[in-house]
DODRENDO-563968 format. One record per residue (C-alpha): residue in one letter; x, y, z. Coordinates in steps of 0.25 Angstrom, whole numbers, padded with zeros to 4 digits. Layout:
N
{res: a, x: X, y: Y, z: Z}
...
***
This chain:
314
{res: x, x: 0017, y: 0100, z: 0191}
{res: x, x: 0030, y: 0094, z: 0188}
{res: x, x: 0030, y: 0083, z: 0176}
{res: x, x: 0033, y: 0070, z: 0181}
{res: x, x: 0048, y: 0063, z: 0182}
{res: x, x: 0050, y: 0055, z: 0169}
{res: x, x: 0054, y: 0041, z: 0172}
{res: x, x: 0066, y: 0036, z: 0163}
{res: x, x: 0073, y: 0043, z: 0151}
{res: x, x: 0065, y: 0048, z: 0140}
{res: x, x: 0073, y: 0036, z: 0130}
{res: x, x: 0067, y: 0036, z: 0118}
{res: x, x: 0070, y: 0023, z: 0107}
{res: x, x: 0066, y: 0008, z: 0106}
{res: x, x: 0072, y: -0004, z: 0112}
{res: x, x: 0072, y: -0018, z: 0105}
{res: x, x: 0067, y: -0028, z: 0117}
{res: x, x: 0071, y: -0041, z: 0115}
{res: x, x: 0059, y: -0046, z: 0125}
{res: x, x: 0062, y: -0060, z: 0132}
{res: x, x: 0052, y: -0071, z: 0133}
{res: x, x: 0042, y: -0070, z: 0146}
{res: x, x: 0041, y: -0053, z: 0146}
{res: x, x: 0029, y: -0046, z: 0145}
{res: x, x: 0032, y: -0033, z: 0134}
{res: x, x: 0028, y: -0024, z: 0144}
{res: x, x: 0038, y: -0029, z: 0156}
{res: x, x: 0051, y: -0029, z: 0145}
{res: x, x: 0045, y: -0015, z: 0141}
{res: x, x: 0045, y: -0009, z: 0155}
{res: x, x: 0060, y: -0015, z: 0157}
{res: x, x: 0067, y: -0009, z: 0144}
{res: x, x: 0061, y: 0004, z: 0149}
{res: x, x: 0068, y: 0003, z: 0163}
{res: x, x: 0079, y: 0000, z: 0156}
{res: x, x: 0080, y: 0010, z: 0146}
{res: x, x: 0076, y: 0020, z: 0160}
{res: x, x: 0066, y: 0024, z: 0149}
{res: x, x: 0053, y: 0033, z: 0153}
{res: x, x: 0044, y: 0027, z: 0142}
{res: x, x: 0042, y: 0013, z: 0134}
{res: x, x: 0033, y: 0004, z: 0127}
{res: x, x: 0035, y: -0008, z: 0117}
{res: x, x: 0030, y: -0010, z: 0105}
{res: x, x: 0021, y: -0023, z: 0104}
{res: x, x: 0021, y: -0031, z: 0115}
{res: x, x: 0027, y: -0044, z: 0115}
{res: x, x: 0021, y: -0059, z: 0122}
{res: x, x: 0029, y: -0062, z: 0134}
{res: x, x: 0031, y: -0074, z: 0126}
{res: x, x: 0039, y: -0066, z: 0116}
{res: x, x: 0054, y: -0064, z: 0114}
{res: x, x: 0058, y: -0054, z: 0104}
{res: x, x: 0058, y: -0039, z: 0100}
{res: x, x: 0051, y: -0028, z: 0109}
{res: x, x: 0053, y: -0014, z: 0105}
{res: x, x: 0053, y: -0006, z: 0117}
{res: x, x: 0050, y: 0011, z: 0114}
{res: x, x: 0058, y: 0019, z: 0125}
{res: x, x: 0052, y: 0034, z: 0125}
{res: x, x: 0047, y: 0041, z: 0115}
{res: x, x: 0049, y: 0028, z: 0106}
{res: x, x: 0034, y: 0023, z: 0111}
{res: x, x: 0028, y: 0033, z: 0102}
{res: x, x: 0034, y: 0025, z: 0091}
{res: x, x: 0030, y: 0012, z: 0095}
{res: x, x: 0018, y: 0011, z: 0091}
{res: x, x: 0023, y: 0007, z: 0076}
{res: x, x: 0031, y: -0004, z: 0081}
{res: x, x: 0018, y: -0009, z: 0084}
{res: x, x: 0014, y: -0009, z: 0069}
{res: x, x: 0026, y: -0015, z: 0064}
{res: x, x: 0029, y: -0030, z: 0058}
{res: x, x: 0036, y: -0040, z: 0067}
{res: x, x: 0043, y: -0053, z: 0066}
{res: x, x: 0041, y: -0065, z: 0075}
{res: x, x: 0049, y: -0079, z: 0079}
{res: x, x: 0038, y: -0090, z: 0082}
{res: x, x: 0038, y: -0102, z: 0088}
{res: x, x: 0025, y: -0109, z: 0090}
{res: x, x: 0022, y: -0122, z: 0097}
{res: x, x: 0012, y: -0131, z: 0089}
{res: x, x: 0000, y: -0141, z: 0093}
{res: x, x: -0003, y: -0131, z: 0105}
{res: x, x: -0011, y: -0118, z: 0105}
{res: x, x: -0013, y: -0109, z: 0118}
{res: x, x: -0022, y: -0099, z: 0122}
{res: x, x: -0010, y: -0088, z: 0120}
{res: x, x: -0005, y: -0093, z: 0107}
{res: x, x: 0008, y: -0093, z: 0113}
{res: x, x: 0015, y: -0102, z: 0124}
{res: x, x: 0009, y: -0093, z: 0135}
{res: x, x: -0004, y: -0099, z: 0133}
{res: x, x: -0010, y: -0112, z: 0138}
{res: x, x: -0012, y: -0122, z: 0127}
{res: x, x: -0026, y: -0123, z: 0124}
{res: x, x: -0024, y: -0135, z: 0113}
{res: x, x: -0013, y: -0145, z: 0106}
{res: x, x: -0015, y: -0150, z: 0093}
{res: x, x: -0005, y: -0161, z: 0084}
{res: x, x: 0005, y: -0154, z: 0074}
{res: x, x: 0002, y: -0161, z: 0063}
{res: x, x: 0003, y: -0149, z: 0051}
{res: x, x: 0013, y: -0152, z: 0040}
{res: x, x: 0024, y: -0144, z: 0035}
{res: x, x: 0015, y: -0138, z: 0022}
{res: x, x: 0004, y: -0136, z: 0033}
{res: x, x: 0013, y: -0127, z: 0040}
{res: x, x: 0019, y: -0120, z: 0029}
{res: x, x: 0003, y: -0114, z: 0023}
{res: x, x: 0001, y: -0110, z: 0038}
{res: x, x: 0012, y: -0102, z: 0038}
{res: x, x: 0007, y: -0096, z: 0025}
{res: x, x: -0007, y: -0093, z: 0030}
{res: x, x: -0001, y: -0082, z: 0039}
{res: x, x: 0010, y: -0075, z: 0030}
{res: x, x: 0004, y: -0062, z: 0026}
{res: x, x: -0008, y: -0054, z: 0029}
{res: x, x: -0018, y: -0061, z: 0039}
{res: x, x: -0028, y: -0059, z: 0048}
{res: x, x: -0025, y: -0061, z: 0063}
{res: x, x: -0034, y: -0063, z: 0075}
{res: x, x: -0026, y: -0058, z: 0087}
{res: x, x: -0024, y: -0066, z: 0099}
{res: x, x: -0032, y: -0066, z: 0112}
{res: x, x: -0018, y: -0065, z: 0118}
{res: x, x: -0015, y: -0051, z: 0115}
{res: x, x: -0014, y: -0036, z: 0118}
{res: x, x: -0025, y: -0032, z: 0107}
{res: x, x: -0038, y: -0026, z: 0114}
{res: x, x: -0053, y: -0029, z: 0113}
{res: x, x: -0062, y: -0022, z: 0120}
{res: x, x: -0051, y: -0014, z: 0129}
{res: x, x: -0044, y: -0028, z: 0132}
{res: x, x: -0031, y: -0035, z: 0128}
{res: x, x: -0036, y: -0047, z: 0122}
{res: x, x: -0026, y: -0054, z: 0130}
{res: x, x: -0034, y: -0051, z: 0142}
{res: x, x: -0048, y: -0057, z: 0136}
{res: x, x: -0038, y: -0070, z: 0133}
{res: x, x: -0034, y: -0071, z: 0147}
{res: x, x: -0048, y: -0069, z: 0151}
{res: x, x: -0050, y: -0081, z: 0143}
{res: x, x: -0060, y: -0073, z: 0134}
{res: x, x: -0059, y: -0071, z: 0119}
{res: x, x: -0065, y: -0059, z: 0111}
{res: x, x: -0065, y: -0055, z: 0096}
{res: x, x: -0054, y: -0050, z: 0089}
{res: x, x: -0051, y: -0045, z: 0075}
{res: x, x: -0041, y: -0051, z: 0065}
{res: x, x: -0031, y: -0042, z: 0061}
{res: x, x: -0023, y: -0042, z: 0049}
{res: x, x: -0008, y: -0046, z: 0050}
{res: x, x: 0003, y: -0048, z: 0039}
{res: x, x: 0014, y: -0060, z: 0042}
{res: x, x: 0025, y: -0055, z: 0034}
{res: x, x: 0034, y: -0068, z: 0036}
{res: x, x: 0031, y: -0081, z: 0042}
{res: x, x: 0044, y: -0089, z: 0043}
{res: x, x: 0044, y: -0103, z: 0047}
{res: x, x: 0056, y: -0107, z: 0054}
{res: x, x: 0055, y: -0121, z: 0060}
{res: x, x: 0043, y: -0132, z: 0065}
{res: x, x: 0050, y: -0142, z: 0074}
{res: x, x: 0040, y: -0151, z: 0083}
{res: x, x: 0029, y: -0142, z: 0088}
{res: x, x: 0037, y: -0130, z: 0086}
{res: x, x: 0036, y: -0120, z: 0074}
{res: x, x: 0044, y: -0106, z: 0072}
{res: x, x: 0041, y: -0093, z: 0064}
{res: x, x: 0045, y: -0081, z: 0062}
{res: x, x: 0034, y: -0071, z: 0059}
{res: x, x: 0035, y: -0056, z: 0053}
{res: x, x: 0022, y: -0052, z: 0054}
{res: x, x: 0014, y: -0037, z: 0055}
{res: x, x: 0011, y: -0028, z: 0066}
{res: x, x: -0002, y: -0036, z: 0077}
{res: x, x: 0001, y: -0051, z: 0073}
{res: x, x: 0000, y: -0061, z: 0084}
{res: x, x: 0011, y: -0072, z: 0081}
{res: x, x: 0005, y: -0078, z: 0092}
{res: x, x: -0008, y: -0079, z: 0084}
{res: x, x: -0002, y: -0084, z: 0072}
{res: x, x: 0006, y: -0094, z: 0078}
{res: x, x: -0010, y: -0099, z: 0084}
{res: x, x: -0015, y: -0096, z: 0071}
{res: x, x: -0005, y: -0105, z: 0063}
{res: x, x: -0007, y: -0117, z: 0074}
{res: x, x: -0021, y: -0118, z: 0070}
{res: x, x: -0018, y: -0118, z: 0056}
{res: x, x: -0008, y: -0130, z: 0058}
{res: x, x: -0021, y: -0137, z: 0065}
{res: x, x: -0009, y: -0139, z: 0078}
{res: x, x: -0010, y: -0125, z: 0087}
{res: x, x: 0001, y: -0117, z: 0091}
{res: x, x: 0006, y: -0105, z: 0100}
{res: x, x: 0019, y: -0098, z: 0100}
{res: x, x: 0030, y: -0102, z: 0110}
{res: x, x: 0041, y: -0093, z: 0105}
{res: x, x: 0039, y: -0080, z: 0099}
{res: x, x: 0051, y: -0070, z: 0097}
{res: x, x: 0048, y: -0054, z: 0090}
{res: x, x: 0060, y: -0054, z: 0081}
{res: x, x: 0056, y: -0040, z: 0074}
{res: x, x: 0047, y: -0028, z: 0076}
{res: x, x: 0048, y: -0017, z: 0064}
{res: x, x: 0062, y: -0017, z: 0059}
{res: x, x: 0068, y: -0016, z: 0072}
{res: x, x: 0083, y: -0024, z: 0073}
{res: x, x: 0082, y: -0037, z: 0078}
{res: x, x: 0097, y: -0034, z: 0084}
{res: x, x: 0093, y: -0022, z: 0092}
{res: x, x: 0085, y: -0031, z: 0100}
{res: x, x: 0089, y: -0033, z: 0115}
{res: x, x: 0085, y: -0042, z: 0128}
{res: x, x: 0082, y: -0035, z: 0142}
{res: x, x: 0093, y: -0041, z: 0148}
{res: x, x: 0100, y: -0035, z: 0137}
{res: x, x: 0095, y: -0023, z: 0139}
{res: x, x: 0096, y: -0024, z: 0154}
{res: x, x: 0112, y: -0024, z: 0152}
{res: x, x: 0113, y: -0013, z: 0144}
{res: x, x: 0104, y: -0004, z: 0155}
{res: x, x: 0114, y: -0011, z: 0167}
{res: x, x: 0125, y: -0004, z: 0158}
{res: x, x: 0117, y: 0010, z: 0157}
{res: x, x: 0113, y: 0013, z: 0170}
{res: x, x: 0127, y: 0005, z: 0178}
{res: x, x: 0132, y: 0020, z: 0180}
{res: x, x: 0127, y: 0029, z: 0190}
{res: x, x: 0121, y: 0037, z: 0177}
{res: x, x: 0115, y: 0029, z: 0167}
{res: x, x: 0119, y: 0031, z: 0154}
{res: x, x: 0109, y: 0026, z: 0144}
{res: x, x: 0115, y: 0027, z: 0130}
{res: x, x: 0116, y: 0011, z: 0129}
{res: x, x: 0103, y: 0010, z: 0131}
{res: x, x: 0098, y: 0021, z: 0123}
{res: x, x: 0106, y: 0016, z: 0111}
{res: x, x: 0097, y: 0003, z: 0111}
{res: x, x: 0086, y: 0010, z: 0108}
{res: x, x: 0080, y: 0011, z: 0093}
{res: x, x: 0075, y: 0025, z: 0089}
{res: x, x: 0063, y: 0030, z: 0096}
{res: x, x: 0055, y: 0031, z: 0081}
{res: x, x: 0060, y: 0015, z: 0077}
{res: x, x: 0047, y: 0011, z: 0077}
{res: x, x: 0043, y: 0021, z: 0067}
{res: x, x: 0053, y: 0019, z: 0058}
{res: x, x: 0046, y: 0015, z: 0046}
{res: x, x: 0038, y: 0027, z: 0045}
{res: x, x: 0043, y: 0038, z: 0037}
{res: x, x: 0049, y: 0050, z: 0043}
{res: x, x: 0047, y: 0064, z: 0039}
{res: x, x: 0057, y: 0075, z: 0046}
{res: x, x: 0053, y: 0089, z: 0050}
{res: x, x: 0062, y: 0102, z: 0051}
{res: x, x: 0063, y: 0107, z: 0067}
{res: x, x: 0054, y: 0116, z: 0063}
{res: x, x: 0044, y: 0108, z: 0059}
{res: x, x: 0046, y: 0098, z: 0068}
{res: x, x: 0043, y: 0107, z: 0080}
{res: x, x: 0028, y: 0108, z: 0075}
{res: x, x: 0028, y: 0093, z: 0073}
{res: x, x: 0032, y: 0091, z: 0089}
{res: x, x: 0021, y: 0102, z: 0092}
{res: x, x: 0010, y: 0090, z: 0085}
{res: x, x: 0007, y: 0098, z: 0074}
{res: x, x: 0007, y: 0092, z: 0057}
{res: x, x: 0019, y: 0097, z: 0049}
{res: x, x: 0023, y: 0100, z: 0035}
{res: x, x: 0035, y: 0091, z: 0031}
{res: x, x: 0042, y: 0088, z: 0016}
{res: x, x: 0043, y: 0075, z: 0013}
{res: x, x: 0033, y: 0068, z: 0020}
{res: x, x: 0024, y: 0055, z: 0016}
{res: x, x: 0011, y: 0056, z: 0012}
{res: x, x: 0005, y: 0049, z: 0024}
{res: x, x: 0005, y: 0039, z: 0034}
{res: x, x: 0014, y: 0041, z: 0048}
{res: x, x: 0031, y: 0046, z: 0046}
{res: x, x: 0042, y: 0050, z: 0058}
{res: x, x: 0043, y: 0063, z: 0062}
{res: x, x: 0057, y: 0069, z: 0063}
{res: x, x: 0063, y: 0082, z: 0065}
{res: x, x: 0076, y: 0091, z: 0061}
{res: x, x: 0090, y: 0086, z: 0055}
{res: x, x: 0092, y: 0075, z: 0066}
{res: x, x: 0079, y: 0070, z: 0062}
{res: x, x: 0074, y: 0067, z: 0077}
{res: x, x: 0061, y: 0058, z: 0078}
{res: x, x: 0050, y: 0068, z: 0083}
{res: x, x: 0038, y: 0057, z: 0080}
{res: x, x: 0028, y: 0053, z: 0071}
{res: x, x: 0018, y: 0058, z: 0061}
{res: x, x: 0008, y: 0056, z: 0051}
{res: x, x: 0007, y: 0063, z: 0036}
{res: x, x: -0007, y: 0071, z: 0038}
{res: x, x: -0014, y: 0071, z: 0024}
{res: x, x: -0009, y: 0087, z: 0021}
{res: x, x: 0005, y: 0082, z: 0022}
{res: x, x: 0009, y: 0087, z: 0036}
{res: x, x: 0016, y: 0078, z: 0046}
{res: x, x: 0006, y: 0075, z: 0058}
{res: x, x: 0013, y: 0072, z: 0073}
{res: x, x: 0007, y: 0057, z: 0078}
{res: x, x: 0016, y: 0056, z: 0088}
{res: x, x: 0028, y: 0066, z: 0094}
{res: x, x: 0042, y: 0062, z: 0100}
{res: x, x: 0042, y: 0069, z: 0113}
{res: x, x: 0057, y: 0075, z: 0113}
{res: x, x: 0065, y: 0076, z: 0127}
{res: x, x: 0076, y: 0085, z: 0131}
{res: x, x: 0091, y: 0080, z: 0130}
***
C-alpha cells in the first residue's frame, strides 16, 4: 500500500506571529501554515483572543522543539480597568461587581511589591489547564467551579508605567504558567476596588527579537510575492524563519562525529567527549554541525536520544 500524499512542504523553522486583537491562537496558527504552504505547525502557548503580541509559530520539525518555549519566561504590557471585576478577569467577561477607587499612591506602590518575586498562583477558571480530563475554561462556562492547586510563579520585573483615572498600566516579566489575567484580579482586591485586564500585549517569549516580529497582513504580502509566478519560489518566506532548534537554544549542545551520530539517529545512547554531567543538551552532527535533535546525559555519561529530527531528501 502506497504512503499517502503529504500536504505542504516539509519547512522546518519558527515564525515570530504578531497576533492581532480578536484571534483565537489556533485560527492565526492554521493561516501562517497555509501560508508558509507548510505540512506541519503548532504554536507555542496559546494566547487570549484579547491578546496582542508575540506568538511563535514552529513550522515542521520545529514542533519538536516547541515544547521548551513553553517553559520559558515572558514579558507582558498591561492595562487594567479598575472599580470593576468580571467573571473572566478580562474585558471579555461580564462584570460581576464595581467598587470606588479610593487606594493611595503608597497603597499602590506595597501592592505591587507583594507580587514581585516568588509567589504562589491559584490559576484561573478561564483557562486551558485540566481537571478531571476538562479544560477548566469549560467548567467556567458551565458556571461551575472546582478545586485547583496553587502553583509557584516568579515575577521577575514589575514595572509601573502610568495610573490615569481608572486606568493602570504594567509591564510584567514573569516565569513560564503565570496568568496576568490573575494577577491583575489579584492586585484589584488588594486595592479593595476590582479590576480586569482591557489591554494585554506579549512583548517577549525566551530571547526571541522583538524586531523579527510580523503581522498576518504582513505576512500575507510577503506570500502574494512568493507564489505571484507560475512557480512559487519560497526563499522570501523561508528566510523569515528562526532556526527549527531556537527554542532549545539555551541548552547546551554536544556534537557527534558522522559516525557516531549515525547510531544516535538509529535511538541508541552514545559515547561523547566533552559533554555535561547531566540534565538535557542539543544534539548535533559532523563539521557543519547540522541539528539532529535532542538528549539527555544518562548517569554512565552516554548521550540518550529524547527526541530525533526527522531528515528529508533535498
Amino acid at each position: 500500500m502506497s504512503r499517502p500524499r503529504r500536504r505542504g512542504r516539509d519547512v522546518h523553522g519558527v515564525f515570530l506571529l504578531d497576533k492581532h486583537q480578536g484571534a483565537s491562537s489556533n485560527d492565526v496558527l492554521q493561516k501562517v501554515k497555509r501560508l508558509f504552504n507548510a505540512n506541519k505547525a503548532g504554536h507555542t502557548g496559546a494566547l487570549d483572543p484579547l491578546a496582542t503580541g508575540m506568538l511563535p509559530v514552529c513550522l515542521g520539525e520545529a514542533t519538536k522543539f516547541s515544547q521548551y518555549l513553553l517553559d520559558s519566561d515572558k514579558r507582558y504590557r498591561v492595562i487594567a480597568r479598575l472599580g470593576e471585576r468580571t467573571d473572566t478577569s478580562d474585558a471579555d467577561g461580564n462584570i460581576v461587581e464595581t467598587r470606588p477607587v479610593t487606594f493611595s499612591q503608597p497603597e499602590l506602590d506595597a501592592a505591587l511589591e507583594s507580587f514581585r518575586g516568588d509567589t504562589m498562583q491559584v490559576p484561573t477558571m478561564f483557562s486551558a489547564l485540566k481537571y478531571q480530563g476538562r479544560k477548566l475554561y469549560e467548567y467556567a462556562r458551565e458556571g461551575v467551579t472546582v478545586p485547583r492547586e496553587a502553583r509557584p510563579i516568579t515575577v521577575f520585573e514589575l514595572q509601573f508605567i502610568r495610573h490615569e483615572g481608572d486606568e493602570l498600566e504594567l509591564e510584567i516579566h514573569v516565569s513560564k504558567g503565570t496568568y496576568i489575567r490573575t494577577i491583575i484580579d489579584d492586585l484589584g482586591e488588594k486595592l479593595g476596588c476590582g479590576a480586569h485586564v482591557i489591554m494585554l500585549r506579549r512583548l517577549q517569549v525566551a530571547r526571541y527579537p522583538i524586531a523579527r516580529m510580523m503581522t498576518l497582513e504582513q505576512l500575507q504580502a510577503v506570500a502574494a510575492e512568493a507564489t505571484a509566478a507560475e512557480t512559487p519560489d519560497y526563499s522570501a518566506l523561508d528566510a523569515l524563519l528562526l532556526p527549527m532548534d531556537s527554542p532549545a537554544e539555551d541548552f547546551p549542545v554536544v556534537n557527534l562525529p558522522v559516525t557516531v551520530a549515525a547510531s544516535f539517529k538509529q535511538g541508541m545512547p552514545v559515547q561523547a567527549a566533552d559533554t555535561p554531567a547531566a540534565g538535557l543538551v542539543r544534539v548535533t552532527e559532523g563539521e557543519a554541525q547540522k541539528i539532529i535533535g535532542m538528549a539527555e546525559i544518562a548517569a554512565d555519561g552516554r548521550v540518550a536520544p529524547r527526541r530525533l529530527v526527522v531528515e528529508f531528501p533535498g
